[in-house]
The first five atom37 places (N, CA, C, CB, O) and aatype in JSON, in Angstrom:
{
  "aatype": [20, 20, 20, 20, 20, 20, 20, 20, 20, 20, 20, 20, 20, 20, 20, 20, 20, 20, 20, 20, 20, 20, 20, 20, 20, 20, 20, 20, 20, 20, 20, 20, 20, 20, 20, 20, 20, 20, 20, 20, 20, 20, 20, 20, 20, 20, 20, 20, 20, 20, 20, 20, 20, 20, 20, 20, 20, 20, 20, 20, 20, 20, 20, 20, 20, 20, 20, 20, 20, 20, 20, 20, 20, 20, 20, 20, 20, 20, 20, 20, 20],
  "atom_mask": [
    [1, 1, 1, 1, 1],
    [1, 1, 1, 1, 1],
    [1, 1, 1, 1, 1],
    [1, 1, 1, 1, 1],
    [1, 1, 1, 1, 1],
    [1, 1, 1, 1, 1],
    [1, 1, 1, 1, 1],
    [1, 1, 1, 1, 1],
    [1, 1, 1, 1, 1],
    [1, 1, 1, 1, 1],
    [1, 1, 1, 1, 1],
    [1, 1, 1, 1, 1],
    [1, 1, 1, 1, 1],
    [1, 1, 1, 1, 1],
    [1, 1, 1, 1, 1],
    [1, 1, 1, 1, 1],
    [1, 1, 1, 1, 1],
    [1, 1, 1, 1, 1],
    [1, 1, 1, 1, 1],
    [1, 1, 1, 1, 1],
    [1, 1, 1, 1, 1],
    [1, 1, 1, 1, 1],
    [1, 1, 1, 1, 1],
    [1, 1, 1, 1, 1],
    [1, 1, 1, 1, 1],
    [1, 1, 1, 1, 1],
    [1, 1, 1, 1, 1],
    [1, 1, 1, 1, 1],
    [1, 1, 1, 1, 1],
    [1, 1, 1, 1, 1],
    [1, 1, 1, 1, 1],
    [1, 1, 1, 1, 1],
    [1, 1, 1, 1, 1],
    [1, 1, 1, 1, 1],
    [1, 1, 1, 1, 1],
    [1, 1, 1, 1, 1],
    [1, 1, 1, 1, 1],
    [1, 1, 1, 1, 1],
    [1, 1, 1, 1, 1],
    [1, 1, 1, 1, 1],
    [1, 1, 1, 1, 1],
    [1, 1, 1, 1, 1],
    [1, 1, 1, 1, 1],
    [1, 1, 1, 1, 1],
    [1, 1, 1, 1, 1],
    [1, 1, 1, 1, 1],
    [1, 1, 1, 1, 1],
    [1, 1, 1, 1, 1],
    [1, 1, 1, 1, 1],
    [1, 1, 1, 1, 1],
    [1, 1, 1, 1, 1],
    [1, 1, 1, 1, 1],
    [1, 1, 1, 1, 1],
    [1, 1, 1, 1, 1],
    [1, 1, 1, 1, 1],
    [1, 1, 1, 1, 1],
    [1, 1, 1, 1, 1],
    [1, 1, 1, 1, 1],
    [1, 1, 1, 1, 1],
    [1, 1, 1, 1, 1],
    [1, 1, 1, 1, 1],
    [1, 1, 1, 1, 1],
    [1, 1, 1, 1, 1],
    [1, 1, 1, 1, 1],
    [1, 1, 1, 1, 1],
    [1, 1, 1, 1, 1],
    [1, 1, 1, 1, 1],
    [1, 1, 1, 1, 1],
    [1, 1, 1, 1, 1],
    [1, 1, 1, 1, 1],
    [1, 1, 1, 1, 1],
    [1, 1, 1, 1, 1],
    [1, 1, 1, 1, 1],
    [1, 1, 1, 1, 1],
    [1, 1, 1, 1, 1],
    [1, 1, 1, 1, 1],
    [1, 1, 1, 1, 1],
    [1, 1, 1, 1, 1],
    [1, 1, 1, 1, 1],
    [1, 1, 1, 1, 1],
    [1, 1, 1, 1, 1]
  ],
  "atom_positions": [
    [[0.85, -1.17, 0.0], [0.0, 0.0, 0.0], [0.89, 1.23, 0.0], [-0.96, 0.0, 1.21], [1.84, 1.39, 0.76]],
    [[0.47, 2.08, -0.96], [1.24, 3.8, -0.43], [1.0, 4.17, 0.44], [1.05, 5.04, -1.01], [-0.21, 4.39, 0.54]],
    [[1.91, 4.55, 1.73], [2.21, 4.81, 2.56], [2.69, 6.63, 2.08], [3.06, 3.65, 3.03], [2.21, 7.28, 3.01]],
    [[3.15, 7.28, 1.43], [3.51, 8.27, 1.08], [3.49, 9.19, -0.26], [4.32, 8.05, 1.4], [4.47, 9.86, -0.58]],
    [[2.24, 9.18, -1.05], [1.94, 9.73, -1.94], [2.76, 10.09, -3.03], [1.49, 10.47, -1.54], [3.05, 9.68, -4.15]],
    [[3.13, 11.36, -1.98], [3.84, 12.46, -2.95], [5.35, 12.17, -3.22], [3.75, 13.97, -2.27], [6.1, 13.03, -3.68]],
    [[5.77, 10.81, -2.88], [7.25, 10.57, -3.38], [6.94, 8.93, -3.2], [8.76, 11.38, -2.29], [7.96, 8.33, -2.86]],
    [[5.96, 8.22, -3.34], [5.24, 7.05, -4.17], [6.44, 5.92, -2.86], [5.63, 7.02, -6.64], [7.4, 5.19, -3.11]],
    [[5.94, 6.18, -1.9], [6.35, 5.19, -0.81], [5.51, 4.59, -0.41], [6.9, 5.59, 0.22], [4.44, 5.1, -0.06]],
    [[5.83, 3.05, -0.34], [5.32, 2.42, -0.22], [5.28, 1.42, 1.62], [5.67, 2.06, -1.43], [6.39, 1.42, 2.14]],
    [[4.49, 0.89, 2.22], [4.85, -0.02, 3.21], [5.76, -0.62, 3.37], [4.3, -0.7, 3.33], [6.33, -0.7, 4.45]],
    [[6.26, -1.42, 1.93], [7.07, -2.11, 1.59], [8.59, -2.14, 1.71], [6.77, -2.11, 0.73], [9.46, -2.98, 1.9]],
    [[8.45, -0.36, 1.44], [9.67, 0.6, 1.18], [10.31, 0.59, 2.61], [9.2, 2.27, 0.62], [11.52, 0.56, 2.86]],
    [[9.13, 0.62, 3.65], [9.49, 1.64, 4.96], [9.83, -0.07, 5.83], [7.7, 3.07, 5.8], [10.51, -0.14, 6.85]],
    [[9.4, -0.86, 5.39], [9.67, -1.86, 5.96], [11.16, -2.65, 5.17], [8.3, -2.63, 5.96], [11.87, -3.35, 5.9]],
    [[11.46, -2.51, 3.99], [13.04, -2.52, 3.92], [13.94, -1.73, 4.19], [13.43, -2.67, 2.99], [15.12, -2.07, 4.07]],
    [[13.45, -0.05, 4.78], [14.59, 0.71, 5.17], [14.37, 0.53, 6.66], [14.66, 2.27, 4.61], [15.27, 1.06, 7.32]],
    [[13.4, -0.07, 7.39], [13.64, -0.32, 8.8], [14.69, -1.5, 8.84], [12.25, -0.67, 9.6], [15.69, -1.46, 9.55]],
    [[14.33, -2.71, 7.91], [15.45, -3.49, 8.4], [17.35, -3.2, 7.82], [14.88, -5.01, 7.95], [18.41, -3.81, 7.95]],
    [[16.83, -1.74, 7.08], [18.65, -1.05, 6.94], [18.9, -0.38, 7.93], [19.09, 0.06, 5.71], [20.02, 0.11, 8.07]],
    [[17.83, -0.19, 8.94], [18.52, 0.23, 10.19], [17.63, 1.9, 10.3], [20.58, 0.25, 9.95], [17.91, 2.88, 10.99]],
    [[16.62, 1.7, 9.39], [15.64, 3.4, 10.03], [15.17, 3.01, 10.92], [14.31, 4.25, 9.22], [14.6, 1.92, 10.84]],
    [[15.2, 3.81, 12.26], [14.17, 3.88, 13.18], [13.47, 4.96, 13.35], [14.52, 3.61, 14.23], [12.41, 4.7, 13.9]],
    [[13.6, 6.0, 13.12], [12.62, 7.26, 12.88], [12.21, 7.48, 11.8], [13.04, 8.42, 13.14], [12.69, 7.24, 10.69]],
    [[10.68, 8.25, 12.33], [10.1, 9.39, 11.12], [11.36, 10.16, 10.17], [9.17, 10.83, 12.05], [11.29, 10.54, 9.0]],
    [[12.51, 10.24, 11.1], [13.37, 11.6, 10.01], [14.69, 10.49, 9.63], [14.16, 13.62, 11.22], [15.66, 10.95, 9.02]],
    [[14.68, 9.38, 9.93], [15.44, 8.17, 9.21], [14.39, 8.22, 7.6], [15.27, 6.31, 10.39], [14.84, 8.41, 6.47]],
    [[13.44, 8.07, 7.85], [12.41, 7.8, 6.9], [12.55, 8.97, 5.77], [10.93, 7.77, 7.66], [12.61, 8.94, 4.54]],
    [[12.57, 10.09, 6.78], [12.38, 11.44, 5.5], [14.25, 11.45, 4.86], [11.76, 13.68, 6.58], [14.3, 11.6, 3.64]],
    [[15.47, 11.33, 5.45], [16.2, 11.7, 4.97], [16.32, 10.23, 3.96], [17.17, 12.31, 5.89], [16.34, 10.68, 2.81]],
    [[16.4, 8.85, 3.88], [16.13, 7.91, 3.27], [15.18, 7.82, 2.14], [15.91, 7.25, 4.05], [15.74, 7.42, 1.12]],
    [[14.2, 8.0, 2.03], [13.33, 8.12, 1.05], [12.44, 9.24, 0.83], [12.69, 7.18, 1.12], [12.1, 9.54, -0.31]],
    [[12.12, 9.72, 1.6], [11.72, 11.3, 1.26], [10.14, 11.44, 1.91], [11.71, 11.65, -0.71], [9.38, 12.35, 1.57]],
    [[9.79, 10.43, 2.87], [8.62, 10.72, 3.0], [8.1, 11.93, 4.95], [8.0, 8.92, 2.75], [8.77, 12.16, 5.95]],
    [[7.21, 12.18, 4.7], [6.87, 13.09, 4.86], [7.51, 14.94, 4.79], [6.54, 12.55, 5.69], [7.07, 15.95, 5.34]],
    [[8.69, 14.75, 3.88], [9.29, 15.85, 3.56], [8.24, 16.77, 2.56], [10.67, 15.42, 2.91], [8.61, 17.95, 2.5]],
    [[7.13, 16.51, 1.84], [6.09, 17.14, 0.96], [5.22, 17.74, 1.89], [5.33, 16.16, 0.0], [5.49, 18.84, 2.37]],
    [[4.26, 17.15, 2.16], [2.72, 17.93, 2.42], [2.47, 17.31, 3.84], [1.24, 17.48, 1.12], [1.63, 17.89, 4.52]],
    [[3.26, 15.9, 4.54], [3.46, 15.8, 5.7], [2.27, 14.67, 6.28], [3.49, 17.24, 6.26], [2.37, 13.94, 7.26]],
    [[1.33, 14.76, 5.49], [0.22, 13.87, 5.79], [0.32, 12.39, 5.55], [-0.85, 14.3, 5.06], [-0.65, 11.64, 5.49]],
    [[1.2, 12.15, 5.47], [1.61, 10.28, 5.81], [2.42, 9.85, 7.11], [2.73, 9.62, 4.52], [2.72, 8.7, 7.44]],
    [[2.75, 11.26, 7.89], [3.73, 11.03, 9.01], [3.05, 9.72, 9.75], [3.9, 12.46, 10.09], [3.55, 8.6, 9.87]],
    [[1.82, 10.16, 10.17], [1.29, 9.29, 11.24], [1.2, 7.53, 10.69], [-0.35, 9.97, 11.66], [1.53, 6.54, 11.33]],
    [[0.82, 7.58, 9.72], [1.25, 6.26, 8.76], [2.35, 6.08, 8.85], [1.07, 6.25, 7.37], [2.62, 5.41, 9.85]],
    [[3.49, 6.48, 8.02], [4.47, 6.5, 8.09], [5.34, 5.58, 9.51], [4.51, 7.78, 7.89], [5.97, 4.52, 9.48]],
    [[5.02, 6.51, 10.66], [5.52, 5.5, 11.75], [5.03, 4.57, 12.09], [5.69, 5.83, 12.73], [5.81, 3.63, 12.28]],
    [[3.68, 4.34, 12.34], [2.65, 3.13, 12.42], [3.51, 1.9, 11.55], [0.92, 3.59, 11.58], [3.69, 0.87, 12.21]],
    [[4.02, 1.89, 10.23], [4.58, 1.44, 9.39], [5.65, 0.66, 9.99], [4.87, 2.33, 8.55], [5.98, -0.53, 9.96]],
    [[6.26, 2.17, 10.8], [8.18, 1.52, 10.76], [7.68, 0.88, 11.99], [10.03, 2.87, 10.97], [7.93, -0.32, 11.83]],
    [[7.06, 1.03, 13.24], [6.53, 0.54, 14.15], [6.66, -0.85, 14.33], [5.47, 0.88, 14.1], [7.38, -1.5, 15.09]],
    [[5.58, -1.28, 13.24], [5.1, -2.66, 13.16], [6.51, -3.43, 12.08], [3.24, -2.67, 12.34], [6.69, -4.65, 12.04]],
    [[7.39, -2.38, 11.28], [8.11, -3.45, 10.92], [9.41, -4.0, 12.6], [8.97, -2.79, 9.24], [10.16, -4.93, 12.87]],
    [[9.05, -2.97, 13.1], [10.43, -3.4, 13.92], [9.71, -4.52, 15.34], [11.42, -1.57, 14.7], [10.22, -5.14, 16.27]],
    [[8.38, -4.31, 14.85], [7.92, -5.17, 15.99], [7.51, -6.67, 15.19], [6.5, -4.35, 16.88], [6.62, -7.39, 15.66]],
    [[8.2, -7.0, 14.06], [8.15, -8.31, 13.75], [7.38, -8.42, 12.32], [7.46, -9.09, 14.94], [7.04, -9.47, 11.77]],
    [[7.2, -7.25, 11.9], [6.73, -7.36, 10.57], [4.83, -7.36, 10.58], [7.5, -8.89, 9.91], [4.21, -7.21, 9.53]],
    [[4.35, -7.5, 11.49], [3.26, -7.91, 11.56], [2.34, -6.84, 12.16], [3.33, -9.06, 12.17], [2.47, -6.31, 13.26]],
    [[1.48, -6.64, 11.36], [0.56, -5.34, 11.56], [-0.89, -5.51, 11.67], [0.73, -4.39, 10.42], [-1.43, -5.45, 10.56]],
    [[-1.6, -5.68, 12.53], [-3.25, -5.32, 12.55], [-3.69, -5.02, 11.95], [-3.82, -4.7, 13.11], [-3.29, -3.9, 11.6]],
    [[-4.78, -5.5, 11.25], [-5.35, -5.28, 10.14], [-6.2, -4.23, 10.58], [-5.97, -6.43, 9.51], [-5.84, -3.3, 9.87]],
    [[-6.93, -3.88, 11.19], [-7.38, -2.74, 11.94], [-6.47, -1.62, 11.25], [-7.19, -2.92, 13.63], [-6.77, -0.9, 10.29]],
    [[-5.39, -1.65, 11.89], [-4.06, -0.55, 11.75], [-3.97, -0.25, 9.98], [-2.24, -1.47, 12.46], [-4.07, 0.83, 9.4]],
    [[-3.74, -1.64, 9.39], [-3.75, -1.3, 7.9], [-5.39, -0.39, 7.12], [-3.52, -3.02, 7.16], [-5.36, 0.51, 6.28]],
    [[-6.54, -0.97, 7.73], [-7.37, -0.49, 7.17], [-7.16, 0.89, 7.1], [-8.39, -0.85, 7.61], [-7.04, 1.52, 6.04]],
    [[-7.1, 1.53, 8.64], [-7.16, 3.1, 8.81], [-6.22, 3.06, 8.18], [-7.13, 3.94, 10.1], [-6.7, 3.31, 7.07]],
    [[-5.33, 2.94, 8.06], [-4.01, 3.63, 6.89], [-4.63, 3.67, 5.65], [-2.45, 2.61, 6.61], [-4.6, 4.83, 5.25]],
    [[-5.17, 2.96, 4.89], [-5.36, 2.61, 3.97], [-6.27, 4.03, 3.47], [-5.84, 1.22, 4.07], [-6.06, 4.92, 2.66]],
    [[-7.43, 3.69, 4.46], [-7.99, 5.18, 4.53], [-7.6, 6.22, 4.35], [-8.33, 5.5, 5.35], [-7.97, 6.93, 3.41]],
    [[-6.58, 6.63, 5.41], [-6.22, 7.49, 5.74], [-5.19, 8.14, 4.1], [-5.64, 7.09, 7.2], [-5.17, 9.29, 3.69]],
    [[-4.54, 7.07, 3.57], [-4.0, 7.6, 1.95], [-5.04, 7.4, 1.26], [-2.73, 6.81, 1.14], [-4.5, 8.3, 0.63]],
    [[-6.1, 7.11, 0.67], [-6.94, 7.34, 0.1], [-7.59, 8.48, -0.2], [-7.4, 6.79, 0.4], [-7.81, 8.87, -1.35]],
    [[-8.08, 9.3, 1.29], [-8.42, 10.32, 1.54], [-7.38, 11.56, 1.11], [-8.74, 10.17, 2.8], [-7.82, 12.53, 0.49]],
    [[-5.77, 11.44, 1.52], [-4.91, 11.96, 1.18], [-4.71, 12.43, -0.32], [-4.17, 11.29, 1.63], [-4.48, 13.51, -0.86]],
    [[-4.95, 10.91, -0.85], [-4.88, 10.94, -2.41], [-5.99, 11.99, -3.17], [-5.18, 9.34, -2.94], [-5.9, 12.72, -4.16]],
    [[-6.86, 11.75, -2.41], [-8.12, 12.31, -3.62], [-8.33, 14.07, -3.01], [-10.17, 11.07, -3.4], [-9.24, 14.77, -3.47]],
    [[-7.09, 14.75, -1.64], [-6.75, 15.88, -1.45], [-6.37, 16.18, -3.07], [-5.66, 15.99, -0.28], [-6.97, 16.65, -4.03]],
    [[-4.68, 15.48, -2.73], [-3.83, 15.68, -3.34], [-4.69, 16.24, -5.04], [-2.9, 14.34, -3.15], [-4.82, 17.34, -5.57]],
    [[-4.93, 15.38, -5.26], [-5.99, 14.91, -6.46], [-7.23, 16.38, -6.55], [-6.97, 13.06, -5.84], [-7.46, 16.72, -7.71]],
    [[-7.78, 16.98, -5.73], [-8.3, 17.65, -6.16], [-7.86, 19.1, -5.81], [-9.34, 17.25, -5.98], [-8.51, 20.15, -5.83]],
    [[-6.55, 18.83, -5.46], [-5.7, 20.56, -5.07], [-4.79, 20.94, -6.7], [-3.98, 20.32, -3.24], [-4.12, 21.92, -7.01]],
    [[-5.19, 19.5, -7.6], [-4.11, 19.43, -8.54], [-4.81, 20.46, -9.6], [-3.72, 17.79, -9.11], [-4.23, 20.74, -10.65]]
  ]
}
């Protein structure tokens, strides 16, 4: 899932730069660039690195609202364009 819109980050992403050794939000932004744009994936964003460092495994609960939560982001993004 995109996890970060505006520089096309993915879960995926934030869960192979946790196991290069990100542990922060600003590991995250200087590494791949996310929440350095418009900022609205932060809270995702860590939820993300969170669950990768706690074993990879994330609540589906947790994924839905994310999921949401860029969706909603997207169709900002999408109608500020």
């Amino acid at each position: 899932m995109y996890v970060c819109v505006c520089h096309a980050v993915t879960d995926r992403d934030i869960t192979r730069a946790a196991a290069n050794g990100a542990r922060t939000v600003r590991d995250l932004r200087d590494t791949l660039g996310v929440t350095s744009s418009c900022g609205r994936c932060a809270q995702c964003a860590h939820a993300c690195l969170k669950a990768a460092h706690a074993g990879h495994a994330q609540p589906v609960s947790l994924l839905r609202r994310a999921e949401e939560a860029i969706t909603e982001s997207a169709q900002r993004v999408l109608a500020a364009a």
